[in-house]
Structures are given as C-alpha cells and as structure tokens.
N, C-alpha and C positions, 0 to 999 in steps of 0.2 A: 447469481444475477449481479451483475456490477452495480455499483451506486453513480456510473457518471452522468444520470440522470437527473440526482438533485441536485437545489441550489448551494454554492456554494458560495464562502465568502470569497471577497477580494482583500483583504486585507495579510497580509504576509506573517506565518507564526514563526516556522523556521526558514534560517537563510542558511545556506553552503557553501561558500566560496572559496574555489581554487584549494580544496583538502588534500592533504598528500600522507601518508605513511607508509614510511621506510622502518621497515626493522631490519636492525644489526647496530653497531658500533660505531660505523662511517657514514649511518643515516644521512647527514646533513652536507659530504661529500658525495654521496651516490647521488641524492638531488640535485646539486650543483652540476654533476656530468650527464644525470639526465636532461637538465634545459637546455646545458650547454651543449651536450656532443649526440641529443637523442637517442640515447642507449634503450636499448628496454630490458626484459627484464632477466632471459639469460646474460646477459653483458654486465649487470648491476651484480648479479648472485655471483659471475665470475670475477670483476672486478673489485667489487669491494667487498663478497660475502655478506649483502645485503639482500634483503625481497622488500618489493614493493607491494604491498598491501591494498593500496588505496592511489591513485594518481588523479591528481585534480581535477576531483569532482567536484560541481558545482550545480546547484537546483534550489530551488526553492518551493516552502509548503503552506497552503493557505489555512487559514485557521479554519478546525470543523473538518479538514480534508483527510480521508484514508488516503495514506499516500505509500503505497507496495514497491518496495527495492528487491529485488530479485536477479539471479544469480544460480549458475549451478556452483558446487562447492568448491571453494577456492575462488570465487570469483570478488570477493570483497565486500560483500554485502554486510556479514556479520560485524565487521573492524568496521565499518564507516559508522554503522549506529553506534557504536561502542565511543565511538569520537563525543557524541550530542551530550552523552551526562559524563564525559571525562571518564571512564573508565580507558580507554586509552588515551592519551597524549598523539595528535597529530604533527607531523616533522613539518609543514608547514599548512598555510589556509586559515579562514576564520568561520567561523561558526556565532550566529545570533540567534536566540529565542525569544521573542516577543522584545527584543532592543536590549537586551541582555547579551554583552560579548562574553560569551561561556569563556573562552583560553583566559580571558582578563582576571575571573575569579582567583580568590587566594582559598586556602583550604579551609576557611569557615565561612567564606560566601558560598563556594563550593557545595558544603556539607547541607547546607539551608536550601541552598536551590535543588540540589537531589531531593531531598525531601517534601518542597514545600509546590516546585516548579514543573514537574518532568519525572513519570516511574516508568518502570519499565518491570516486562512479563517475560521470566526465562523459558525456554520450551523442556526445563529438565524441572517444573515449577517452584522449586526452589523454599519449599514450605519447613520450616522447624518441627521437626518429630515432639520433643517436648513442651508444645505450646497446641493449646484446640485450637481447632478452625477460628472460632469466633476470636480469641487472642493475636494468631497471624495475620487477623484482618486487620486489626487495630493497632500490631506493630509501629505501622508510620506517624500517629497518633499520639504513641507513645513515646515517640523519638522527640516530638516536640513537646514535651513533658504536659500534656492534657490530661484534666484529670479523668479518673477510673472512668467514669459513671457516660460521665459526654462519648468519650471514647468509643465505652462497650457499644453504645448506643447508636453511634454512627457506623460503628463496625457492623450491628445486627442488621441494620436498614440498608446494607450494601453487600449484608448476604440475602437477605431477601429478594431483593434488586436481580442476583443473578441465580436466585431459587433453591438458594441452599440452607434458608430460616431456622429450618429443624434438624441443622448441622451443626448450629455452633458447638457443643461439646465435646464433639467428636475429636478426630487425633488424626492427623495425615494419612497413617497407613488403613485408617477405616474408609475411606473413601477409593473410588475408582478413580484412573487418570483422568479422566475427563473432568469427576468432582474435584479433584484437585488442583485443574487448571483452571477451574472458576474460582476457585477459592484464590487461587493467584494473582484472578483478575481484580476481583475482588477489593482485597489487600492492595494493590496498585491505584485503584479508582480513591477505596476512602479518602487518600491523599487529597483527592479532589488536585490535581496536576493540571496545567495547561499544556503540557502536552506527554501521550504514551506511548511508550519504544515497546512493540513486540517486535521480540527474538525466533521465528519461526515457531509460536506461541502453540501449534496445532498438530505439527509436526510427528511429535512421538507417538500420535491418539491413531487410534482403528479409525478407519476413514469412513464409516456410520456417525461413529463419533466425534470424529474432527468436521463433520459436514452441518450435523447439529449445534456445534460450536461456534464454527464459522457464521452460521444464521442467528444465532441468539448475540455474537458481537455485534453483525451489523445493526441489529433492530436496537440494543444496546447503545453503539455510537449514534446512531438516528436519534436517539433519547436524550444524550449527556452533551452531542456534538463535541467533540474530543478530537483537538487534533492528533491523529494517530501516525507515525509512520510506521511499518507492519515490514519482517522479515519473512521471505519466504522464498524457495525454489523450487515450486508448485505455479505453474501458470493457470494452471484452474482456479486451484485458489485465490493466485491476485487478481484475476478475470470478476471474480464473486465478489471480492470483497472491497478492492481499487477502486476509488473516483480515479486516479492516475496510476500510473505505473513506470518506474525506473527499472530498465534492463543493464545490468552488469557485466561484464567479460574483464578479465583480466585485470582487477582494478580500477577498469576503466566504465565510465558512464555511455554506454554507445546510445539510449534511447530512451525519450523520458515522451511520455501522452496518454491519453484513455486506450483504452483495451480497443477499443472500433482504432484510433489514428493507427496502433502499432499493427495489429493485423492487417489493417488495409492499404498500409504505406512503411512496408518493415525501413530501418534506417540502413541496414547493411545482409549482408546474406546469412551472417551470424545472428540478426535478428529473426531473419525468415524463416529457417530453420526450427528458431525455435519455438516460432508462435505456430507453426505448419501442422502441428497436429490438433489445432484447437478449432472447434466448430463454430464457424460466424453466425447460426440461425440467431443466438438470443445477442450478440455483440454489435454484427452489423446493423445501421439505424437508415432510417427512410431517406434522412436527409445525405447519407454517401454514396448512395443510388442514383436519384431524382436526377435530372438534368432539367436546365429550363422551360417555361413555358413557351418563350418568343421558338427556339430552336426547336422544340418539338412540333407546334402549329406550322412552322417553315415546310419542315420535312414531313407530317404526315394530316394537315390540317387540324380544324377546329377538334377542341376536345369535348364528349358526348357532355349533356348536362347529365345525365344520368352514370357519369364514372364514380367511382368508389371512392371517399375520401378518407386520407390518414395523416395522423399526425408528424412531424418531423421526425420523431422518435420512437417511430413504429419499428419494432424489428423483423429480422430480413423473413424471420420465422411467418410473422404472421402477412408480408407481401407476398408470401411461396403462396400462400393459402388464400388469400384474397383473388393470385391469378389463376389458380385452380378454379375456383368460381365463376371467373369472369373472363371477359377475351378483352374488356375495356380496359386505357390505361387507366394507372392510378393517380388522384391528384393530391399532391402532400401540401400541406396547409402548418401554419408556425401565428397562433395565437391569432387563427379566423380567419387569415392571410392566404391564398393561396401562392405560394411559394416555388413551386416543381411539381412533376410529372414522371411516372414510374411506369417504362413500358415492361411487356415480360420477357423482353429481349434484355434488358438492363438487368432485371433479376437474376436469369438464368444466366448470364456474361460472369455476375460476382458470384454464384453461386459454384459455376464452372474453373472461376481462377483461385477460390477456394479447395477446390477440392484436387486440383494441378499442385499445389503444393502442397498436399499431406504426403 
C-alpha cells in the first residue's frame, strides 16, 4: 500500500539540480558536446570513450517524504544516490541537504556530514563479521568518539526498535538475511540522520521476506518520519512503499509523481510500459475518477439523496464494490464537502483502460 496518502511536509530536505555524470577521462569534454552538439550516449562512448551515468537530473525531496527512484539496471539509479553522501563525485550539478551544499564540503565536513547528517543501507548489508550485532549498531556512535555505555545503549533501543533486542550478541552469520538487513537498518538509524539513502535495501531477501520488511520500514518511517530516498527496480515495491516515485531510463529522469499521477497519466510510452502490469485497484483513488457535480446533474439530473458516499481517497477497489451493490452514482466528498460524483460507467472506463495496457 503506498504512503501517498499521508500528510506530508512542505518544506524541502533534498534538492537536485541539473546532476550529470560522465565516467571516463574526457568526462568534462563529453559534457561540453553533449549541450553543445546533443550527442547521446552511443556518440559520447564513441567519441570520447565516455558513459553517461547520470544526465541532468533534477527533483526535489520534501522532509518526512519516501521518495522511490527506480529504474531497470543500468538505468542510473544507483550512481545518482551514490552522488547525495559523495561516494561518487558528479561531473556537473548541485546537490543540497537541508541548505548544506554537499559538492562545497572539504574532507572533514564531508566525513562529519556522512556520519552525523545522511546513512545509507547497502542491499549486500554490509555488516563486520567480527563485531556483534549489538556493536555494528553502534559503530556510527563510535565514529564520533561517544562513550561505551550511551553508545551500547542507544545501540540496544534501536535494536529493539526493529525487534531484534535478544540479538545483540550474536555475529552476522548467525542471523538470516532479512535479520541482517534489520540490523543494517538499524545501525543506519542509531546515527539518528536527517536523511537515509536505501540501495535496493530489499532486493537480495525471498520475497515473504522482503514484503515483511518492506511493511515493518513503512510503519518504521511513519514512527521516526525520516526523509528516505529508497532504491529500487521493483514497481511494486515503490508502489508500497513511495509517497512519490522517480522513473529512470537511461540516465535520464523521464517521470517523477505518486504511483496514481504515473499510472494514470504515464509521461512517455516507456513509462507506460512499465507501469502496465501493475494493478490500479488499491492505486487508483476516488478523486481521478469523479467528474463534477454541475456536469453530471447536466447530463443525467439530480443526484438520489440516498447515493453512497466516499471519500476523495477511496480506492478504485473499493468503487468496484460499492457499484456492485448499488446502480446509484457515487458522491465523493473532501473534508464534509461534496466535491464529485462517480458513475459505473466512469469505473468501468478506468478499469477497462487498465487492463488495455497490461
């Protein structure tokens, strides 16, 4: 189930602008004939034995917001987060987190802001064999030289946290993937960060187990409100777990909005494609349906006082089911308001252009 339901802030945690990365040698000449001559990207790999990685992306993240970049492989996804805590270097673009210009850092702001500002959860989880659970939790703790005692102790209340209390002793290979991607998360959280980069955090897990996972981060992020940006090329996944969602292709950003905007309005045919096998019941909401009142009463008069009422964000699932019940329109309401009106001719239309393109 998506989160684009709750509230979310307005205030802006990360910004992106105009990001680029060129790997090779001639990086900063391939960019130059890319603006200049529009090259793309066989033309760059021939011309200068360059790839583009990354081509200027730009988007923005609101604090508190699960924000899902997705991608099939090779699509840029994973090199773009890789930009936010500087593990790579972008050829050009700027990058903010909460008014902190990350590229401006030198290597001991750098090393402070990794630690103190922004963690990040690898999907291979990245845990030290010779240190317990409870220990790799408090790594980042340790980094800022705190002592033993505070440490352990916010280490243990943040295995708790993710239900693994009667683990700390243990040792990476006593646990199952899944205990060990919680221990990961874990370890990423103690930091207490303002914002956390998963890396397709879920990915490697049996999909029993990456689904339980998946449910225990959102209830998680609902808890800590963390701004998250989340790696993934699962659309089911970012469907679940997204207030928004950035589609990837080629380095390129072709489509950033909630799981309902991109299903219902793909940006391109390469978007459509790829949302086409995903099921609108629990996505689609009352309010992408509804058409007005004035135009409805036009075309088929007054509406019954006895029609069914729902709220804006009633999904398509449960209009299917309401019209099954009844032959009346529905009237969708937005905080007491009556706002729109949902014939079963309007269901069945998005239900039918849903299922035209699987």
């Amino acid at each position: 189930m998506s989160n684009s339901s709750k509230s979310l802030s307005s205030e802006v945690s990360l910004e992106v602008s105009n990001v680029w990365k060129i790997f090779g040698d001639r990086a900063d000449e391939a960019l130059k004939a890319v603006k200049e001559r529009g090259l793309g990207k066989p033309e760059v790999l021939e011309e200068f034995n360059a790839v583009v990685g990354v081509a200027d992306v730009s988007f923005n993240v609101n604090k508190g917001e699960i924000f899902c970049v997705m991608g099939l492989s090779g699509s840029g996804k994973s090199t773009l987060v890789r930009h936010f805590n500087r593990l790579l270097e972008p050829t050009a673009g700027k990058i903010l987190i909460d008014g902190t210009d990350v590229m401006s850092l030198g290597n001991r702001d750098l090393r402070r802001f990794r630690n103190e500002k922004i963690s990040m959860v690898f999907q291979n989880f990245a845990l030290l064999p010779h240190r317990s659970v409870l220990d790799n939790v408090a790594m980042p703790l340790e980094i800022r030289n705190m002592n033993k005692n505070e440490r352990l102790r916010r280490a243990a209340h943040m295995l708790k946290t993710v239900e693994l209390d009667a683990w700390g002793n243990k040792y990476a290979h006593e646990l199952s993937g899944g205990m060990q991607q919680r221990v990961g998360l874990a370890r990423a959280l103690t930091a207490n960060p303002e914002v956390l980069l998963m890396d397709e955090p879920f990915s490697a897990l049996d999909p029993l187990i990456r689904r339980q996972l998946q449910d225990e981060f959102i209830k998680l992020s609902a808890k800590m409100n963390k701004t998250t940006v989340f790696i993934t090329h699962d659309l089911d996944e970012a469907v679940r777990i997204g207030d928004r969602i950035a589609i990837m292709h080629d380095g390129r950003l072709v489509q950033v909005g909630t799981a309902e905007d991109i299903v219902m309005n793909p940006a391109n045919d390469y978007v459509a494609d790829f949302v086409a096998g995903i099921s609108r019941l629990k996505i689609v909401k009352a309010h992408a349906v509804m058409k007005t009142i004035d135009s409805h009463v036009a075309s088929f008069g007054p509406i019954p006082e006895t029609a069914p009422v729902v709220n804006e964000d009633a999904s398509l699932s449960e209009l299917i089911q309401l019209a099954i019940d009844s032959d009346s329109p529905i009237m969708v309401q937005d905080e007491g308001q009556h706002v729109g009106v949902i014939m079963r001719a309007d269901i069945l239309q998005t239900v039918i252009e849903g299922a035209e393109t699987s």
